[in-house]
VMD Tcl script that builds the backbone (N, CA, C; Angstrom):
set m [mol new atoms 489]
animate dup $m
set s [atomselect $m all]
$s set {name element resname resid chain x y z} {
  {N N UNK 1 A 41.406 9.118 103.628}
  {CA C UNK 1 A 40.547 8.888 104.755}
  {C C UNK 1 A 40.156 10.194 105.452}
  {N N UNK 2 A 41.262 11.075 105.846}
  {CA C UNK 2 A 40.616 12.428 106.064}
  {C C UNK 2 A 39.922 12.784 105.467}
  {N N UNK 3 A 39.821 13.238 104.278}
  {CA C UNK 3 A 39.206 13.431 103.151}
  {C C UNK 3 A 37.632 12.869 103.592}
  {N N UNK 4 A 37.374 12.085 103.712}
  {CA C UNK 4 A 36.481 11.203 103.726}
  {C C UNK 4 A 35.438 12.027 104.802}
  {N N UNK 5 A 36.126 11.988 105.431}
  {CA C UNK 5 A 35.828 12.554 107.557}
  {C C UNK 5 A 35.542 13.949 107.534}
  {N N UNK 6 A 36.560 14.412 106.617}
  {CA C UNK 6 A 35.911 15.925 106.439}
  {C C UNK 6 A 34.842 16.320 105.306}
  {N N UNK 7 A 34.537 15.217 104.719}
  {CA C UNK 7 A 33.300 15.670 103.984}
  {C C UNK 7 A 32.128 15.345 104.880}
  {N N UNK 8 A 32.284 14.261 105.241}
  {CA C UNK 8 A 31.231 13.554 106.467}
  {C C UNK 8 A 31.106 14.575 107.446}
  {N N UNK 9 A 32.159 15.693 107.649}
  {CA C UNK 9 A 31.717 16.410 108.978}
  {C C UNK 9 A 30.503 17.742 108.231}
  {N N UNK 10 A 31.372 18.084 107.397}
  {CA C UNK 10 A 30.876 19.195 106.436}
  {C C UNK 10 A 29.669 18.992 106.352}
  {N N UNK 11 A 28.980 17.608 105.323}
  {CA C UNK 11 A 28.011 17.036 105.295}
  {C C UNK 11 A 27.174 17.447 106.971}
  {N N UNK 12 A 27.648 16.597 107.755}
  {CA C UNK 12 A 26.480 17.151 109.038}
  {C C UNK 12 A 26.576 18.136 109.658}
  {N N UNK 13 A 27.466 19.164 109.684}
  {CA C UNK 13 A 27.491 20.316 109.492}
  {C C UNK 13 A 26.516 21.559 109.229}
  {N N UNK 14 A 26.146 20.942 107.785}
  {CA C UNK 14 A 25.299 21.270 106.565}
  {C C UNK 14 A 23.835 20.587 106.816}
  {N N UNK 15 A 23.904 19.644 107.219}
  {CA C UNK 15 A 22.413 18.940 107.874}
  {C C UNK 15 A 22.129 20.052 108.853}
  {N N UNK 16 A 23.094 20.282 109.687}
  {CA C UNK 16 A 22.412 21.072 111.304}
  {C C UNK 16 A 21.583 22.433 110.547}
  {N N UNK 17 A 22.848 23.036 110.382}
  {CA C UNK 17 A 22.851 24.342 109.831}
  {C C UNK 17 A 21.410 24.300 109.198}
  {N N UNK 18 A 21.198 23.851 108.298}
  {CA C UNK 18 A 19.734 23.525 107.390}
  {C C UNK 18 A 18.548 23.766 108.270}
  {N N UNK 19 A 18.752 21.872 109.005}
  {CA C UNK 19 A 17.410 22.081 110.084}
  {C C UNK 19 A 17.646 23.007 111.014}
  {N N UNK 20 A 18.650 23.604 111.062}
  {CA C UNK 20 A 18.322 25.061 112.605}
  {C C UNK 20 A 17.753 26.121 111.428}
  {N N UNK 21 A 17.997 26.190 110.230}
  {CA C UNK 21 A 17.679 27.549 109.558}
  {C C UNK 21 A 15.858 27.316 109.468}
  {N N UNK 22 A 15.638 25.808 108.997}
  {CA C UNK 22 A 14.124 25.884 108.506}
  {C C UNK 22 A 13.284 25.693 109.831}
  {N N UNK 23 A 14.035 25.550 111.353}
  {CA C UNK 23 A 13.050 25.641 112.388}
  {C C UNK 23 A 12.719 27.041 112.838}
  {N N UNK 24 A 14.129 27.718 112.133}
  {CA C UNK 24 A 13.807 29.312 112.862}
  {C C UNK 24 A 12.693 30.155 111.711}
  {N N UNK 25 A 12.706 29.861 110.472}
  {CA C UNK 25 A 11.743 30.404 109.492}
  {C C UNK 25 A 10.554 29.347 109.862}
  {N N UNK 26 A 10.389 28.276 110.341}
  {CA C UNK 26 A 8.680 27.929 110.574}
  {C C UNK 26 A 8.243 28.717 111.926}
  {N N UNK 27 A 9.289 28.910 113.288}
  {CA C UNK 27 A 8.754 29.434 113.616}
  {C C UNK 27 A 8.494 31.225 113.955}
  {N N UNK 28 A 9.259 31.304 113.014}
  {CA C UNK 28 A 9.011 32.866 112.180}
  {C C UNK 28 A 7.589 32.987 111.590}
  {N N UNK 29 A 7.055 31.869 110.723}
  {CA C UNK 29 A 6.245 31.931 109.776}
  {C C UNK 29 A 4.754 31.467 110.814}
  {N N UNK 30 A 5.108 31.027 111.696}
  {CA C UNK 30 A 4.272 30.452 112.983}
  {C C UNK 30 A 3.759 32.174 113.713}
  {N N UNK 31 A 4.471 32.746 114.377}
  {CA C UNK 31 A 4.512 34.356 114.873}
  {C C UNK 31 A 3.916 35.119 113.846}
  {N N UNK 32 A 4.421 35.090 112.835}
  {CA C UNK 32 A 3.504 36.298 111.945}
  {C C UNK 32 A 1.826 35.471 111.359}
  {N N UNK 33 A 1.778 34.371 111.208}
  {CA C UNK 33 A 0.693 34.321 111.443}
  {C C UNK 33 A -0.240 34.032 112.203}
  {N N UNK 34 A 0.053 33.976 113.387}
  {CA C UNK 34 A -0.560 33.965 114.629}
  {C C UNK 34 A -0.869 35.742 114.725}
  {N N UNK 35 A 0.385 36.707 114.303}
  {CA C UNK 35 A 0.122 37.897 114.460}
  {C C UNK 35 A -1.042 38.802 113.314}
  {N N UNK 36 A -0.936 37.953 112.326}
  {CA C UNK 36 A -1.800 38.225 111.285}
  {C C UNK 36 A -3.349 37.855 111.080}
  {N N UNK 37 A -3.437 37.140 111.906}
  {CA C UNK 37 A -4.815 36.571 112.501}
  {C C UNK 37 A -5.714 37.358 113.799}
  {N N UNK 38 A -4.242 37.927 114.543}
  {CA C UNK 38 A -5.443 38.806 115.744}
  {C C UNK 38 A -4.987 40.272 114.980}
  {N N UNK 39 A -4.264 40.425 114.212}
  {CA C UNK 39 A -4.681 41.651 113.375}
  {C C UNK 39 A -6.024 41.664 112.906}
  {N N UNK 40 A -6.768 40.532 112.494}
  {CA C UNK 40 A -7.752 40.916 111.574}
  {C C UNK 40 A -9.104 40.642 112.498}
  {N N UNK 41 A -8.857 39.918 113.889}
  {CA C UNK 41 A -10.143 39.553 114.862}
  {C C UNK 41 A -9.903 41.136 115.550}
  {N N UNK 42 A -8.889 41.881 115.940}
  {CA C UNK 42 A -8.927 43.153 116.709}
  {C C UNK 42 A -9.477 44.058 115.276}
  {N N UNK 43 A -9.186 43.949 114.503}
  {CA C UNK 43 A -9.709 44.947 113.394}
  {C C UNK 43 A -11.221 44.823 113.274}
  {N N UNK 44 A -11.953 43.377 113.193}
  {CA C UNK 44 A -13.171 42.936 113.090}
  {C C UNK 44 A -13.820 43.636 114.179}
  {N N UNK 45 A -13.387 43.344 115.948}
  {CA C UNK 45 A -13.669 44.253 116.754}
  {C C UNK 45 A -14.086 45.246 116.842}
  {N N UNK 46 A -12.815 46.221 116.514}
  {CA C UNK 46 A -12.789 47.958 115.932}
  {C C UNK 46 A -13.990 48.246 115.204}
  {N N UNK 47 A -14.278 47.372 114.277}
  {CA C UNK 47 A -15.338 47.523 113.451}
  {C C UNK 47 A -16.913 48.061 114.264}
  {N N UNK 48 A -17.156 46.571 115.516}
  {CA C UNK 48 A -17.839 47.085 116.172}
  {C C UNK 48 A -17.801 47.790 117.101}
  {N N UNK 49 A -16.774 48.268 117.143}
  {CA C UNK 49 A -17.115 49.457 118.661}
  {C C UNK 49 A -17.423 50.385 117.788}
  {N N UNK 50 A -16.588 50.526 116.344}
  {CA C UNK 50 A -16.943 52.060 116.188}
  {C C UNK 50 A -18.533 52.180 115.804}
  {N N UNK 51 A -19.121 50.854 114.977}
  {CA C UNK 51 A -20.674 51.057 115.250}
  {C C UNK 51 A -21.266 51.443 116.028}
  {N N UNK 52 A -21.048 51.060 116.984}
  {CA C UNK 52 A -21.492 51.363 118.977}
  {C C UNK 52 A -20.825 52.792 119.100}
  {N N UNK 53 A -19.636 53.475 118.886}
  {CA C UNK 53 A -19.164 54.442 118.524}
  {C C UNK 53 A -20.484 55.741 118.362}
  {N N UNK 54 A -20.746 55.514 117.526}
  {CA C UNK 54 A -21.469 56.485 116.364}
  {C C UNK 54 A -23.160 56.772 117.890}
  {N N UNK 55 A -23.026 55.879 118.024}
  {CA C UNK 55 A -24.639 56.213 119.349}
  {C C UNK 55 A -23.413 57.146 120.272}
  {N N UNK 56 A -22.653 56.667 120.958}
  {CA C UNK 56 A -22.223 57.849 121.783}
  {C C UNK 56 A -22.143 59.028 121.315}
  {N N UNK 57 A -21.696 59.171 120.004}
  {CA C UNK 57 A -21.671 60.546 119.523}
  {C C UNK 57 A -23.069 61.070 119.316}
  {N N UNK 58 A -23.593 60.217 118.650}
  {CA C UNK 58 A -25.279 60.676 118.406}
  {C C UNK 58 A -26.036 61.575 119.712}
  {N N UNK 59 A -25.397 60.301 120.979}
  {CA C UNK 59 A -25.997 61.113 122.342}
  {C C UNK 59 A -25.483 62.121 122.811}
  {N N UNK 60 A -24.250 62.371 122.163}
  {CA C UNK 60 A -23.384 63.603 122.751}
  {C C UNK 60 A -23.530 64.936 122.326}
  {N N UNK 61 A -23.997 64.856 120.771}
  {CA C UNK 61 A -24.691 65.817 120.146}
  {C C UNK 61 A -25.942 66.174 120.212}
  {N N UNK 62 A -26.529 65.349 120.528}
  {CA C UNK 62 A -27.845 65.658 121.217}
  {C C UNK 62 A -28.171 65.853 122.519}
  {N N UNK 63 A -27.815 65.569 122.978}
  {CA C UNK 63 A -27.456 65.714 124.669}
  {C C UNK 63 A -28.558 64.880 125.495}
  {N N UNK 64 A -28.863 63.582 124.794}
  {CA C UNK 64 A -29.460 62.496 124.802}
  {C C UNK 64 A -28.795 61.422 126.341}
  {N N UNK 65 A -29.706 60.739 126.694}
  {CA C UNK 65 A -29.430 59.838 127.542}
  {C C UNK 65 A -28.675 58.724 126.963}
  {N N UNK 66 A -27.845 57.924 127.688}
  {CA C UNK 66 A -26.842 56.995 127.346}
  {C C UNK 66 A -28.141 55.539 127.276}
  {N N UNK 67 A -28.044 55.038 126.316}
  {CA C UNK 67 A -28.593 53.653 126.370}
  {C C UNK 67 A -27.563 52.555 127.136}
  {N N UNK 68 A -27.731 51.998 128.052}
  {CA C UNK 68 A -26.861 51.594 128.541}
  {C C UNK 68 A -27.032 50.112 128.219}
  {N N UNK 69 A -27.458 49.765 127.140}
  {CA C UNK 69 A -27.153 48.150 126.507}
  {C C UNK 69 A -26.324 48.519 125.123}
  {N N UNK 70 A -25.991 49.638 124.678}
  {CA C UNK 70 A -25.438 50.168 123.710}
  {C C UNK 70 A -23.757 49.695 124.476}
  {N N UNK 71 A -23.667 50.904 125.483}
  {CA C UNK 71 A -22.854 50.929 126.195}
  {C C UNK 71 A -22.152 49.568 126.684}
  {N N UNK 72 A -22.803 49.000 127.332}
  {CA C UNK 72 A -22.430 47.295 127.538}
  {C C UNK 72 A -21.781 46.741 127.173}
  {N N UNK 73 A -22.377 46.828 125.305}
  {CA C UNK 73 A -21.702 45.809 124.183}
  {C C UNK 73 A -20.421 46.621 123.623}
  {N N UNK 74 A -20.315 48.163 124.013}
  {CA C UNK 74 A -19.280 48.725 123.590}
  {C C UNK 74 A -17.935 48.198 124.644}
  {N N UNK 75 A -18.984 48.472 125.484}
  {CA C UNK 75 A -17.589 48.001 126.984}
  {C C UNK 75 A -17.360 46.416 126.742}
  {N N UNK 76 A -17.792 45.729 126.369}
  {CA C UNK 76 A -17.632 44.339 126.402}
  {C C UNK 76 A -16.469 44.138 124.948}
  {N N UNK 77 A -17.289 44.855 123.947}
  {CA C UNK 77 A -15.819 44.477 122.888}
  {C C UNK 77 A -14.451 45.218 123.409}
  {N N UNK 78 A -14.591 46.286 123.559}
  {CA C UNK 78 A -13.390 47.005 124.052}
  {C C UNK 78 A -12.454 46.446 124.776}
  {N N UNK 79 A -13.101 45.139 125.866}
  {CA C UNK 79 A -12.036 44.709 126.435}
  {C C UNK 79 A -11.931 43.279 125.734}
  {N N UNK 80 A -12.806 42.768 124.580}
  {CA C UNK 80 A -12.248 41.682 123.663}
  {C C UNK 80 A -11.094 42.356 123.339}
  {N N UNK 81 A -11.304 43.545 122.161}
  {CA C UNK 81 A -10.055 44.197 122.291}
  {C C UNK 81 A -8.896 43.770 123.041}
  {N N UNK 82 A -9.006 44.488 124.717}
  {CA C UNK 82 A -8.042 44.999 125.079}
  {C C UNK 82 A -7.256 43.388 125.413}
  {N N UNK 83 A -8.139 42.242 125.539}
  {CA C UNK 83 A -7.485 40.487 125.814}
  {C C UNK 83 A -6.206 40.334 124.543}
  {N N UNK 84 A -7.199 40.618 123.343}
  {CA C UNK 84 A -6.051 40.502 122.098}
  {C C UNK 84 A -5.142 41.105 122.145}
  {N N UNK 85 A -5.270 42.149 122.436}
  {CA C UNK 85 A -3.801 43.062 122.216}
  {C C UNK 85 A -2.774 41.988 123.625}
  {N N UNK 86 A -2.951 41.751 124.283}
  {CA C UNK 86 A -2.270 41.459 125.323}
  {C C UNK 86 A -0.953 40.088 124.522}
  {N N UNK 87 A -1.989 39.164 123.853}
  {CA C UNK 87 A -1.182 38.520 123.052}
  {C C UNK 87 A -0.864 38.868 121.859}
  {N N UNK 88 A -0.747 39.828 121.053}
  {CA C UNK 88 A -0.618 41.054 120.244}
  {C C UNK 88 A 0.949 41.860 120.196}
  {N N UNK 89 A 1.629 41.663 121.277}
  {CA C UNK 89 A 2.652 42.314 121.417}
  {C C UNK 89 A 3.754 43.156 120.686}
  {N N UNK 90 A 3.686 42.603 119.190}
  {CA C UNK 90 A 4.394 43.109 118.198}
  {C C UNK 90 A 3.569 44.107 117.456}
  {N N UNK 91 A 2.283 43.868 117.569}
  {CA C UNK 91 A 1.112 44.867 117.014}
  {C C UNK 91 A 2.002 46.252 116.890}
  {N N UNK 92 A 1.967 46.881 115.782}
  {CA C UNK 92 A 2.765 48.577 115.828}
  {C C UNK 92 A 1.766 49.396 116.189}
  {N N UNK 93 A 0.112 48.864 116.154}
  {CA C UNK 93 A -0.505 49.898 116.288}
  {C C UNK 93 A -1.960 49.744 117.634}
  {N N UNK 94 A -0.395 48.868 118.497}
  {CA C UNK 94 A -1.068 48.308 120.225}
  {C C UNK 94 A -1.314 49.885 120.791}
  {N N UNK 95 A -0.169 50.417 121.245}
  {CA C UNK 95 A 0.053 51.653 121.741}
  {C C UNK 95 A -1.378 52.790 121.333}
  {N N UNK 96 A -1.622 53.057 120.156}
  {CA C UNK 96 A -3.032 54.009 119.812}
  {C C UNK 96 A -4.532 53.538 119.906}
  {N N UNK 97 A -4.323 51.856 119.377}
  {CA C UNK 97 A -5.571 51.430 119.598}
  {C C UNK 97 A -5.698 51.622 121.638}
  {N N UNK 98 A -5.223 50.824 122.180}
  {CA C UNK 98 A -5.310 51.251 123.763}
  {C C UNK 98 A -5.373 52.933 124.422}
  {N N UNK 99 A -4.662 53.868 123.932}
  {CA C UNK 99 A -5.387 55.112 123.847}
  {C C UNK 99 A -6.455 55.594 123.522}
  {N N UNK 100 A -6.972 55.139 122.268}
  {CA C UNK 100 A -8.549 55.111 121.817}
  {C C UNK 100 A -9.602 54.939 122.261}
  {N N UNK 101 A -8.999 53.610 122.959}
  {CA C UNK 101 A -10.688 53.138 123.760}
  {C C UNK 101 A -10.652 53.045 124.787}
  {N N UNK 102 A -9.485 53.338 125.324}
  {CA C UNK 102 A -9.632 53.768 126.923}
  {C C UNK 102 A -9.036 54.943 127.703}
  {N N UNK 103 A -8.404 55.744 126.954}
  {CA C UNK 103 A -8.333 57.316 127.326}
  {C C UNK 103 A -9.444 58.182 127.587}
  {N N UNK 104 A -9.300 58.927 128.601}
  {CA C UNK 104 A -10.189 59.998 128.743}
  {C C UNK 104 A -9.462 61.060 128.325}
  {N N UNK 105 A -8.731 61.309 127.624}
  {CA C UNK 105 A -8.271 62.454 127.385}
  {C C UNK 105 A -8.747 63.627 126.222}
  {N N UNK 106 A -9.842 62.775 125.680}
  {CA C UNK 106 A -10.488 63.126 124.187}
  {C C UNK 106 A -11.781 64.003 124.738}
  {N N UNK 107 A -11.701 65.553 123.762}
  {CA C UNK 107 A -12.522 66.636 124.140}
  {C C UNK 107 A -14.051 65.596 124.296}
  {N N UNK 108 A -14.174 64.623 123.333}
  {CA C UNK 108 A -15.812 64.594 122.939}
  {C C UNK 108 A -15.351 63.597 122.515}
  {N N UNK 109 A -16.646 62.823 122.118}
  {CA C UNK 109 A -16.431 61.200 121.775}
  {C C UNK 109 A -16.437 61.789 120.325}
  {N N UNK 110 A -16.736 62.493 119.601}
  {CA C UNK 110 A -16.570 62.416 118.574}
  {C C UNK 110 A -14.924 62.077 117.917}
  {N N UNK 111 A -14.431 63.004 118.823}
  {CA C UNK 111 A -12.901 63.360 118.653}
  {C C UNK 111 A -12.302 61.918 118.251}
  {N N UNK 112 A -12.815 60.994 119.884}
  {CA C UNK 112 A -12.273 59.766 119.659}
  {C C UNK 112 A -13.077 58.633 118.559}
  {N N UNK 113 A -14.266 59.012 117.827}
  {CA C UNK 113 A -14.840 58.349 116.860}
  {C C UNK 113 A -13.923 58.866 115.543}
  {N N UNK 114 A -13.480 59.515 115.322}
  {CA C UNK 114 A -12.449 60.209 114.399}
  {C C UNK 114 A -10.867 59.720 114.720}
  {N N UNK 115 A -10.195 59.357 115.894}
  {CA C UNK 115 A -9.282 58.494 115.677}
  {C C UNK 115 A -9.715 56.752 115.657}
  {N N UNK 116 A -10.679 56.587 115.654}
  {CA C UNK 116 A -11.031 55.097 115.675}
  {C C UNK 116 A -11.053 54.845 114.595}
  {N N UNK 117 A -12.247 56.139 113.277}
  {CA C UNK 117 A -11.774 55.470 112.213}
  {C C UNK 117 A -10.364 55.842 111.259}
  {N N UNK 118 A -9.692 56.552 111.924}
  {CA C UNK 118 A -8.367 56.542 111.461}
  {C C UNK 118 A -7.642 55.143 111.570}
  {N N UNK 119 A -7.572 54.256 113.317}
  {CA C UNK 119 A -6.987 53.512 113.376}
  {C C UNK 119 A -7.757 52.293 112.683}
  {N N UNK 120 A -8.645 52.182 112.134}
  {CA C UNK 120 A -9.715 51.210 111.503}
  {C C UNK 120 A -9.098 51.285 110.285}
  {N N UNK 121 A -9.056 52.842 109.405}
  {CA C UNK 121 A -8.421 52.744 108.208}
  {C C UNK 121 A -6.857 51.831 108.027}
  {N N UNK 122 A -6.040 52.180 108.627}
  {CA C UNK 122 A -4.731 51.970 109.169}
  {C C UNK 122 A -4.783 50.424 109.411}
  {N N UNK 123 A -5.785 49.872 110.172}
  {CA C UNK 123 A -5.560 48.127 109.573}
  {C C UNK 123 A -5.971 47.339 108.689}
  {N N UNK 124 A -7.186 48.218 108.163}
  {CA C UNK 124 A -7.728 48.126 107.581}
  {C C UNK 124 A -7.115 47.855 105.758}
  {N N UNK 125 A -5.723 48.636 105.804}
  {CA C UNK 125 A -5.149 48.717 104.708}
  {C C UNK 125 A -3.949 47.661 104.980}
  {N N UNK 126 A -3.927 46.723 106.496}
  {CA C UNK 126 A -3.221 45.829 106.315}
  {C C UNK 126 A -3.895 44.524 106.508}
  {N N UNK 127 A -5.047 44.524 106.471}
  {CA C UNK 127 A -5.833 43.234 107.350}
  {C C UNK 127 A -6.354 42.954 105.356}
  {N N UNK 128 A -7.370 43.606 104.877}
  {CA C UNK 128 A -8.073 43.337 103.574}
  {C C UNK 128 A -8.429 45.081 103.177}
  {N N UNK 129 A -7.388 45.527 102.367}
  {CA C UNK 129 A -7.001 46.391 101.205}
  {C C UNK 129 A -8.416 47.210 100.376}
  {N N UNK 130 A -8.558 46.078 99.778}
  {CA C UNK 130 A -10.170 45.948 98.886}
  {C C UNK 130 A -11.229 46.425 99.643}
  {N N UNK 131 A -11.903 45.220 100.697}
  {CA C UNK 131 A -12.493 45.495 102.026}
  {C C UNK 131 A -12.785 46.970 102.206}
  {N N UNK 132 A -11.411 47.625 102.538}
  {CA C UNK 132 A -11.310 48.840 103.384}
  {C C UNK 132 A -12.173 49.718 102.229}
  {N N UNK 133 A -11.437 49.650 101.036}
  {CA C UNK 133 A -11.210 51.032 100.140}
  {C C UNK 133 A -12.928 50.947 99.806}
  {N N UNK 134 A -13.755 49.863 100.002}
  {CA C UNK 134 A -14.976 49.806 99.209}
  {C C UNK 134 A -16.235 50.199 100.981}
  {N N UNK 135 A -15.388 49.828 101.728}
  {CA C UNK 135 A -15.819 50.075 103.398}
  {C C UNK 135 A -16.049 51.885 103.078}
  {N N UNK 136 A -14.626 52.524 102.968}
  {CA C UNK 136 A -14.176 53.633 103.102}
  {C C UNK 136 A -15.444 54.244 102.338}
  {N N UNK 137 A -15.776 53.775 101.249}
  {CA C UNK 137 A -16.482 54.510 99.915}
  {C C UNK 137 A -17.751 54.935 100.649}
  {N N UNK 138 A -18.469 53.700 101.065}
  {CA C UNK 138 A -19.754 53.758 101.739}
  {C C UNK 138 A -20.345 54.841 102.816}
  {N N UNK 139 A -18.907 54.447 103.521}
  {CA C UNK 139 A -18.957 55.522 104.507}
  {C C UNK 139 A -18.905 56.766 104.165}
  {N N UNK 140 A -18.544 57.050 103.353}
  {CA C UNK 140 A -18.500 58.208 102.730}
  {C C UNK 140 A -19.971 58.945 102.439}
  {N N UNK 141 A -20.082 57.945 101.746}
  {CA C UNK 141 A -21.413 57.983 101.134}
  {C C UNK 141 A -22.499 58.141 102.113}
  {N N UNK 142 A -22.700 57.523 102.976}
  {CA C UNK 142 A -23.522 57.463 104.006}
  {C C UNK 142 A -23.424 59.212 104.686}
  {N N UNK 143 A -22.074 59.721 104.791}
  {CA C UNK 143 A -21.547 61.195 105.605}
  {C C UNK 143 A -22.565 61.993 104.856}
  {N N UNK 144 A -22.342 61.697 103.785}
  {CA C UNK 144 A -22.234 62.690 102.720}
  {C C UNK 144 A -24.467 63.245 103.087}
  {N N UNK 145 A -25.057 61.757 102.823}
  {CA C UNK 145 A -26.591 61.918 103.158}
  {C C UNK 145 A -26.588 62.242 104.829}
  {N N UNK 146 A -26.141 61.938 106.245}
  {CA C UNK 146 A -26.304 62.593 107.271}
  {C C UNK 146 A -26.255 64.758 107.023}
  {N N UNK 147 A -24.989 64.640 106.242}
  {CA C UNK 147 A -24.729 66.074 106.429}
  {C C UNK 147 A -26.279 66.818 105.638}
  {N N UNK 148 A -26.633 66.142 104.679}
  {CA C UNK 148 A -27.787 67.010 104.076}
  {C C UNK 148 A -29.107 66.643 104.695}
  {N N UNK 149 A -29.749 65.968 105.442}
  {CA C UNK 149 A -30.737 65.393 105.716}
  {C C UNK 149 A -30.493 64.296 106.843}
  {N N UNK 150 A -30.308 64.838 108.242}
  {CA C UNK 150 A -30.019 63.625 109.236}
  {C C UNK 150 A -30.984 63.134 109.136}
  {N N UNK 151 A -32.468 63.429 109.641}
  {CA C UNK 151 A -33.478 62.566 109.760}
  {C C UNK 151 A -33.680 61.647 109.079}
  {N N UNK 152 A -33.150 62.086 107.553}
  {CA C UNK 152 A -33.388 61.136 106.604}
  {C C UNK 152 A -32.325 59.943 107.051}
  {N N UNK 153 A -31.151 60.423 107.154}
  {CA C UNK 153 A -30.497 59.495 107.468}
  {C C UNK 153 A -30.343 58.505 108.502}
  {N N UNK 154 A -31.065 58.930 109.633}
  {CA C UNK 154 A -31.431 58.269 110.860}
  {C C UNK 154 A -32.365 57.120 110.553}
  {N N UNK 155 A -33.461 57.784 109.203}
  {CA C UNK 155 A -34.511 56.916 109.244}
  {C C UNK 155 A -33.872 55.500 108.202}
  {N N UNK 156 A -32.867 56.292 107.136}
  {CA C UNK 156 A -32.508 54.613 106.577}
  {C C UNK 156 A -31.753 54.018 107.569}
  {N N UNK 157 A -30.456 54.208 108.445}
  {CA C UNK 157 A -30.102 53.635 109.625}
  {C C UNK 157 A -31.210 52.641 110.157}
  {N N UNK 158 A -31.764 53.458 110.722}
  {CA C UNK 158 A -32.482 52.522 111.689}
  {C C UNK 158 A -33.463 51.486 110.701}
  {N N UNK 159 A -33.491 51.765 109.681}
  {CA C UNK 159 A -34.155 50.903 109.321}
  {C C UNK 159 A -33.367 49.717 108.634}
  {N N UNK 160 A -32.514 50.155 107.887}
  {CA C UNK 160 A -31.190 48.862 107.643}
  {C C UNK 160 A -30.635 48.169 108.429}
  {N N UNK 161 A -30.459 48.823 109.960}
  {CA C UNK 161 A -30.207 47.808 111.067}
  {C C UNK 161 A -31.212 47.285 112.219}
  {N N UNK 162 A -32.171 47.684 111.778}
  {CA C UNK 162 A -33.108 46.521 112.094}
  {C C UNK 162 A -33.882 47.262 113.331}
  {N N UNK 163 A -33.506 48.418 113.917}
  {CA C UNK 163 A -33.435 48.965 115.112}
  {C C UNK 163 A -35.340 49.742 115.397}
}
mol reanalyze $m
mol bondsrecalc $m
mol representation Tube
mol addrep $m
């Protein structure tokens, strides 16, 4: 009869133990993808500021007037941005993105268009891999025609985005 009682305890024991292990891995598996999801809407973001990005620098090198509907939509994602990160908390790379886009501490916007697409690369290689490396290429590609021929390059710009 002991016998009996101590398998029966063992047994629910072994029930608890179980369901406490598979509630703490769902909601393990609940957190990382909740965290894996505003990884890839703050990355999508990033994407557009640094588009919006590239006019500040444009005006900074030229010593051009600020379009201030450029500006707007930069300030407006920035703080989509800055909402996500808030529920973001485990993010490793909360701390630089929030330096980025809201430090003044950067000589020139370029400076900070050069850690943006650092931190762009950087999720970029955790959000979609592929994405990035074929993103990365373009961009490249695109540098490569500004450095020999801006105008030229201004003129396919503006004409691929519609502007």
């Amino acid at each position: 009869m002991e016998e009996a009682i101590a398998g029966a305890t063992l047994a629910l024991a072994s029930a608890i133990i179980g369901g406490i292990v598979v509630l703490l891995v769902q909601a393990w598996m609940k957190g990382h993808s909740n965290l894996t999801r505003l990884r890839f809407e703050i990355y999508m973001k990033l994407l557009m500021v640094r588009e919006l990005q590239f006019w500040s620098v444009t005006w900074e090198v030229n010593d051009d007037d600020v379009d201030s509907r450029i500006l707007q939509r930069k300030h407006d994602y920035t703080f989509q941005i800055a909402d996500l990160l808030r529920r973001a908390d485990r993010l490793s790379e909360m701390e630089e993105i929030i330096r980025t886009l809201f430090s003044v501490t950067y000589g020139s916007e370029k400076e900070r268009q050069s850690r943006l697409d650092e931190l762009i690369r950087q999720l970029g290689e955790k959000v979609n891999p592929r994405y990035n490396r074929s993103m990365n290429r373009v961009m490249a590609e695109n540098q490569e025609i500004a450095k020999l021929d801006s105008r030229e390059y201004m003129r396919r710009l503006f004409k691929l985005r519609g502007f």
